[in-house]
Every structure is written in structure tokens, then in C-alpha cells.
C-alpha positions in Angstrom: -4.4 -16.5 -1.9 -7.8 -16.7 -4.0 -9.6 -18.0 -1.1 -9.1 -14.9 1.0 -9.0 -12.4 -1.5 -10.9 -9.4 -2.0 -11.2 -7.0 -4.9 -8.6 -4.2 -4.5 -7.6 -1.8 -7.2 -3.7 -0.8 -7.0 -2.2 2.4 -8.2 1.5 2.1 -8.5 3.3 4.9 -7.4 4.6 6.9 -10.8 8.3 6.8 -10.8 8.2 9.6 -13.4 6.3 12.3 -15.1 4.8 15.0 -13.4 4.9 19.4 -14.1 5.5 22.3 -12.1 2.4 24.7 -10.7 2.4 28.4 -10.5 4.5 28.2 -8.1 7.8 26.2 -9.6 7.4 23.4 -7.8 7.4 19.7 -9.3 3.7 18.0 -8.8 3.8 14.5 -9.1 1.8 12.5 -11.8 -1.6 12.0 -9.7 -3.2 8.9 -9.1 -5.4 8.8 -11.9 -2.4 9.4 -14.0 -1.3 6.1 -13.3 -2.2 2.4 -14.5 -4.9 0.7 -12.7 -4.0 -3.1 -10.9 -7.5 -5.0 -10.5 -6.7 -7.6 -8.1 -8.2 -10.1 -5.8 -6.0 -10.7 -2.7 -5.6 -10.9 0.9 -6.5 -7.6 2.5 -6.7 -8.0 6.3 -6.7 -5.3 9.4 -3.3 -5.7 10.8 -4.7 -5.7 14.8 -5.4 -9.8 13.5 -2.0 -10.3 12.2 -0.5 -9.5 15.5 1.9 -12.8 15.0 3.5 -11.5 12.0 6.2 -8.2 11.5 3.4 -5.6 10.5 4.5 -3.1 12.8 8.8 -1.8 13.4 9.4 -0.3 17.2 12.6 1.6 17.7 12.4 2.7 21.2 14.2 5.5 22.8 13.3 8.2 20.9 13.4 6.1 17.3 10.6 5.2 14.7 7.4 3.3 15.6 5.3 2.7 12.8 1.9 0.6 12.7 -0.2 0.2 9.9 -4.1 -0.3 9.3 -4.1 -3.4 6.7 -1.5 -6.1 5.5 -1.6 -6.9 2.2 -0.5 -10.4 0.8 0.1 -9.9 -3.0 2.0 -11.7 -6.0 2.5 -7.9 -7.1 5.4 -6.3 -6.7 4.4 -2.4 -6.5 6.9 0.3 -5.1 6.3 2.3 -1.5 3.8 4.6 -1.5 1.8 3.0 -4.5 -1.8 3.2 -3.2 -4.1 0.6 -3.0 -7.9 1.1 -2.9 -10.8 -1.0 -1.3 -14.0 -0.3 0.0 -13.7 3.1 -1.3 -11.0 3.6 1.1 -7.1 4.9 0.1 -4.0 3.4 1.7 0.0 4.1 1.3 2.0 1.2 1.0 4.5 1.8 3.4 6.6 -1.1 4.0 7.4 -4.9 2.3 8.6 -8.0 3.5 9.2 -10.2 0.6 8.7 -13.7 0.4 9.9 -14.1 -3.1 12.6 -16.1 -1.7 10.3 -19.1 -2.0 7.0 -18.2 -3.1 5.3 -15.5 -5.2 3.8 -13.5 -2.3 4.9 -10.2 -0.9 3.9 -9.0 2.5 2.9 -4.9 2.3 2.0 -2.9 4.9 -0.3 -0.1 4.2 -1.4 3.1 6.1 -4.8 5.3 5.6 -4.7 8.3 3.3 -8.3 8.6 3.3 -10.8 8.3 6.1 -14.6 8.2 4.4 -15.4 6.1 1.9 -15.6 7.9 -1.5 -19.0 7.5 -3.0 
């Protein structure tokens, strides 16, 4: 996994903590509330994992999901933990783990952000 990584910086999701606004509603801790990953993994496009189960189809009126980028990580992070690179923000939306026999993790991720942040 060193070979093809690339820096990312990973935001776990926040399992707890949070406050209500003006209006009563519960607000999430925000990203920058949570603990920063630095990492250096694989972070590819998923159109060039087309072999591998980066995308679920349910047809017939089901769930058909896709995703931008598959990540390859040793972390585990919860859905919905976002992961950063290029100045670009994605959800992890889905895992495959491979823990079963190695230390890798397959994540799916989806773009929250669509310019680079400067």
C-alpha cells in the first residue's frame, strides 16, 4: 500500500458531541471538531476499479449507488467519516473489509465538495 499511496487527511465521523442552534435542533460536532488521520494510501477514481464491488445495483425500483474514489486503507473509520485530498471532500459511504486476512479495508467514498478549497 506505500507504493500507491497518496497523502489524504481523514476526519472520522464524531460519534458524539455536538449542541443545539436557535432552533432546538442537535448540530453535529463539525469536521474541524474532530481528530485529524494523516495518511498515505491508495486513493483511486473508481471508473478504474471497474473489476472490483465499488458500486451496489438493485434494480427495479431499488438502490444504485456509485462512488467517485476507492480507498484502500489499514484504517478502520466509521461511514460518513470524510476524507480529504487535493483539497477535495468525500463521504465514506460504504466498506468491504478485508481484515479477514490482511490489514486493508476497501471504502467507497462519494463527493461532498466540488472545487478545490484554496
Amino acid at each position: 500500500m506505500d507504493t500507491f499511496g497518496v497523502p489524504l487527511k481523514v476526519f472520522p465521523r464524531q460519534e458524539e458531541g455536538g449542541s443545539y442552534n436557535a432552533k432546538g435542533e442537535w448540530i453535529k460536532n463539525l469536521k474541524e471538531d474532530a481528530a485529524v488521520l494523516e495518511v498515505s494510501e491508495p486513493f483511486v477514481p473508481s471508473s478504474l476499479m471497474s473489476q472490483l464491488p465499488v458500486q451496489s445495483l438493485y434494480r427495479s425500483g431499488g438502490r444504485i449507488e456509485d462512488y467517485e474514489m476507492t480507498w484502500f486503507s489499514a484504517q478502520v473509520v466509521p461511514l460518513k467519516s470524510i476524507v480529504e485530498h487535493n483539497g477535495l471532500e468525500y463521504s465514506v459511504e460504504d466498506s468491504i473489509p478485508y481484515t479477514d486476512y490482511s490489514n486493508v479495508t476497501q471504502y467507497g467514498c462519494k463527493a461532498v465538495s466540488t472545487f478545490a478549497k484554496k
